[in-house]
C-alpha positions in Angstrom: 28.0 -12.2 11.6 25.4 -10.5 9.9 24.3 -6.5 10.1 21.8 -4.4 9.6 22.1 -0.7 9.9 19.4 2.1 10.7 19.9 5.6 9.9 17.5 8.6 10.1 17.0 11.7 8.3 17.9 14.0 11.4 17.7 13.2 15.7 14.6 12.1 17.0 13.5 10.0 13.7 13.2 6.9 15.4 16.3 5.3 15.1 16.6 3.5 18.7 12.9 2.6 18.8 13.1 0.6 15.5 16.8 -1.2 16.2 14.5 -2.0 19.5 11.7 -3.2 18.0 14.1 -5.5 15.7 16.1 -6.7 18.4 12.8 -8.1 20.1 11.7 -9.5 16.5 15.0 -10.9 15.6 15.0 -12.4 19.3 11.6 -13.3 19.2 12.2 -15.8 15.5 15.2 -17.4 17.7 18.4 -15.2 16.3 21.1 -14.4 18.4 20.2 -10.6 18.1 22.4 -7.6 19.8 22.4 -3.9 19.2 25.0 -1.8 18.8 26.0 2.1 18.4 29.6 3.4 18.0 28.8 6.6 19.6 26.1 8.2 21.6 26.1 11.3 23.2 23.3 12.1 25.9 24.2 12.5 30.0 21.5 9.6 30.3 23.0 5.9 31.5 23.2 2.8 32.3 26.2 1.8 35.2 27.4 -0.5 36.8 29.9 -1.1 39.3 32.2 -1.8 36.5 31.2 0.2 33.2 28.9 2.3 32.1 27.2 2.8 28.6 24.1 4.9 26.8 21.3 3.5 28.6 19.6 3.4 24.6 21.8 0.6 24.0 21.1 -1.0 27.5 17.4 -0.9 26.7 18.1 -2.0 23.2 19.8 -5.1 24.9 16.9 -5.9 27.5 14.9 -6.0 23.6 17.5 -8.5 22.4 17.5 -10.4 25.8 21.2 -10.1 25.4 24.3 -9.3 28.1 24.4 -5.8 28.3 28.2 -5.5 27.8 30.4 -2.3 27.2 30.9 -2.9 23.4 27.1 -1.9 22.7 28.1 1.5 22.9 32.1 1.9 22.8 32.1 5.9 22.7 29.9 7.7 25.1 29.7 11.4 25.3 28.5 13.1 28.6 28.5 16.7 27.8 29.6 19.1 29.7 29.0 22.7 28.5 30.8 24.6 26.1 31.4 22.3 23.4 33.5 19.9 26.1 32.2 16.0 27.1 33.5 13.4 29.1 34.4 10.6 26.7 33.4 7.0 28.1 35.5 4.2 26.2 34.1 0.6 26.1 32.6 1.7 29.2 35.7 3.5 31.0 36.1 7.3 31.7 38.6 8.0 29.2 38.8 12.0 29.7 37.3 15.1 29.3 37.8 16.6 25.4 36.9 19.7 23.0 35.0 19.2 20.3 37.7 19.9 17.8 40.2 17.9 19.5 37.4 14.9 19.8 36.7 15.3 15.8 40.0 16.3 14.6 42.8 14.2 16.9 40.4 11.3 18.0 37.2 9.8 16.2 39.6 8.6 12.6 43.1 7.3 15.2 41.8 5.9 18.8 37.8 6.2 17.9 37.6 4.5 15.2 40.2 1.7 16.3 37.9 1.2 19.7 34.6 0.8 17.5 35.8 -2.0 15.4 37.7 -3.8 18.3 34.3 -3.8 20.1 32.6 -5.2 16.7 34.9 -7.5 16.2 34.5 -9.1 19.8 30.7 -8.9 19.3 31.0 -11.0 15.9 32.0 -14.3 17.7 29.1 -13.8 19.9 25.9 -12.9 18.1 24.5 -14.0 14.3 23.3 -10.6 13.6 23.9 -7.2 15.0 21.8 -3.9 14.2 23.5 -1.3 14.4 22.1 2.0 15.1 23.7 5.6 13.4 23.5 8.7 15.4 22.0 11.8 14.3 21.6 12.3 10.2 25.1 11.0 7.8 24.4 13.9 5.5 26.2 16.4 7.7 28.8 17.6 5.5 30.3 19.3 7.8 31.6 16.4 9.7 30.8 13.7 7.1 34.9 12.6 6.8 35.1 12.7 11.0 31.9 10.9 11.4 32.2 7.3 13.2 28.9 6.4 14.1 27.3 6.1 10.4 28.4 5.3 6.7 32.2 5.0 8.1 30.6 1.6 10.0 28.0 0.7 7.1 31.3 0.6 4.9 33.3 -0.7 7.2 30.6 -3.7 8.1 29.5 -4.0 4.7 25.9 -3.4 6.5 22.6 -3.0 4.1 21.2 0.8 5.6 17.7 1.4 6.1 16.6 4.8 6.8 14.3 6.2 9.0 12.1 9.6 8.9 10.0 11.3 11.3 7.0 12.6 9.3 4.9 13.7 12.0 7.8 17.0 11.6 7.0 17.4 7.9 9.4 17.6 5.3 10.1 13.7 5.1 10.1 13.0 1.3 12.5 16.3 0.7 14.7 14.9 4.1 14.7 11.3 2.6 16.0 12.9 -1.2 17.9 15.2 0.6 20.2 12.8 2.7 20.6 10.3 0.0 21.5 13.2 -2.4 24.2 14.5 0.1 25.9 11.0 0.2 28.8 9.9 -1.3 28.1 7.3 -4.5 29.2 4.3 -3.1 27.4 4.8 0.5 24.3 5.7 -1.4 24.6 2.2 -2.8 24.1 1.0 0.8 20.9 2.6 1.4 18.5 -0.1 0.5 15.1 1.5 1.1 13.0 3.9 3.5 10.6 3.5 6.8 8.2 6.3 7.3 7.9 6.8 11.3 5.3 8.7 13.3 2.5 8.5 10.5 -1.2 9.7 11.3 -4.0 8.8 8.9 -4.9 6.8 6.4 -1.7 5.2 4.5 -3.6 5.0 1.2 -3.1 9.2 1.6 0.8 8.3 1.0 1.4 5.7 -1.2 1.8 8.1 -4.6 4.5 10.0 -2.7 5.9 6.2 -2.2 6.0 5.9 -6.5 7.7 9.3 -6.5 10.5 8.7 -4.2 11.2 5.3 -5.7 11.5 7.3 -9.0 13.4 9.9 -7.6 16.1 7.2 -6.0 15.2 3.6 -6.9 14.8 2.2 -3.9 11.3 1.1 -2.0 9.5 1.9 1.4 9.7 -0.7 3.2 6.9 0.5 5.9 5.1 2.6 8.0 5.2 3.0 11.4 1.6 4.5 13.1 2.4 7.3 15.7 1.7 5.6 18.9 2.5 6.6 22.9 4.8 4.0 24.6 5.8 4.3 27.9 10.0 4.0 27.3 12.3 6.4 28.7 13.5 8.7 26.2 17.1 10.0 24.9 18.5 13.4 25.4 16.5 15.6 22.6 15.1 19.4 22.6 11.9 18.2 22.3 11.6 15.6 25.7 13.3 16.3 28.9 14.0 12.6 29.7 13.6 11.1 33.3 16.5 8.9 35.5 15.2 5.5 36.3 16.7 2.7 38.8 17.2 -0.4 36.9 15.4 -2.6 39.2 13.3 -5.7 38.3 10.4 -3.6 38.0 11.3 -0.9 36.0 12.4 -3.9 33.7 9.9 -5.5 33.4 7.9 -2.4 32.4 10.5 -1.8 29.9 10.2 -5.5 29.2 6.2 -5.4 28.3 6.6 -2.2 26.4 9.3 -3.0 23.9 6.4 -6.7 23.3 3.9 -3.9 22.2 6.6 -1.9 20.9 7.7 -4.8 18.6 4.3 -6.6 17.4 3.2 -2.5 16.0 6.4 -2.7 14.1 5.9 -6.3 12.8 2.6 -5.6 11.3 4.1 -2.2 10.1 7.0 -3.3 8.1 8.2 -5.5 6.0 10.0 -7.7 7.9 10.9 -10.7 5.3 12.0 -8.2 3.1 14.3 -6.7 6.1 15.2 -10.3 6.7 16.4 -10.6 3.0 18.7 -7.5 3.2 20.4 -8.7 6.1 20.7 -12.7 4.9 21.4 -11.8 0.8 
């Protein structure tokens, strides 16, 4: 099995829509391609009659033309209010749990042990899986607790690309910043950068491209336009996301947009270099 990770600078970078967009490339060249995310937390789903997972990951799998199976997303958080959520394992209502008990008694014991028993059934199945982080891995805060980043990138040996939103300003700092806030040997697993959400002409961005590989030695690998697609969204501050019925037809729509979705990205990036990570 081979992995790829994607990170981002904060939430909202574009994290899912990218392991999307390569989950329909990958699929598209003929790789057994499936996504995966240790933990998500958003009251947004995708059930069944016999488990239920982020519907992110469900979406990512409809990309991948893969199974959508509980070990895309092992840990699901529902939240509840006052720092409580009901914790979904590989697809199961575990129970409900405080934040400090979730961090402090569960994610490094039971967590962490129902992540990698879901990655290890996935590796018989697919050639490559890209794995999607959650939120930003240069929270300090909870850096030794987190389960859903650098703990798997180590873990899965995985090459990290990270993602920026730079329609929110501030992406060169966020991009220094996160890789600054890393411990050494995870830094050594950030191979390069993708710009997200740019408007304008790219020419406009290239020198801050020399600086940041001065600054941290590692490359852009692309840039992603700013474009509308019609995908339903995560939980976030900024979007209040809709419920859909997963019927044929709300699949298929998903279906064509994650093909336009995935030919913007392919002209975008550079996806024999991506190819090379993963493969080297």
């Amino acid at each position: 099995m081979k992995t790829l990770m994607i990170q981002g600078t904060s939430s909202g970078a574009g994290k899912t829509i990218l392991v999307s967009a390569l989950c329909r490339i990958f699929s598209d060249s003929g790789i057994c391609v499936a996504p995966f995310k240790s933990q998500n937390m958003s009251n947004y789903s995708y059930k069944n009659k016999n488990f239920e997972i982020a519907r992110a990951q469900a979406i990512q799998a409809i990309a991948a033309r893969c199974k959508i199976t509980p070990d895309l997303n092992p840990i699901l958080l529902k939240p509840l209010g006052n720092y409580y959520s009901t914790v979904y394992l590989q697809g199961k209502r575990y129970k409900n749990m405080h934040a400090t008990d979730y961090y402090k008694k569960f994610v490094k014991t039971k967590g962490l042990k129902v992540v990698m028993e879901s990655l290890w059934r996935m590796k018989k199945k697919y050639d490559v899986i890209i794995i999607e982080g959650a939120g930003s891995p240069a929270e300090i805060n909870l850096q030794k607790f987190d389960i859903a980043n650098m703990k798997i990138a180590e873990r899965t040996n995985s090459p990290v690309l990270l993602i920026t939103d730079i329609d929110r300003g501030g992406s060169f700092a966020s991009i220094v910043g996160t890789l600054t806030l890393l411990d050494k040997k995870h830094q050594k697993l950030v191979k390069g950068f993708i710009i997200n959400k740019f408007r304008g002409d790219i020419n406009i961005l290239k020198p801050g491209f020399a600086k940041l590989k001065q600054y941290t030695k590692k490359p852009v690998y692309g840039v992603i336009p700013m474009t509308k697609l019609d995908l339903p969204e995560e939980d976030s501050l900024s979007v209040k996301p809709k419920r859909i019925s997963w019927n044929k037809k709300n699949i298929d729509k998903i279906d064509r947009e994650i093909d336009k979705l995935s030919k913007l990205v392919k002209k975008s990036l550079n996806i024999k270099a991506i190819e090379r990570l993963i493969y080297c």
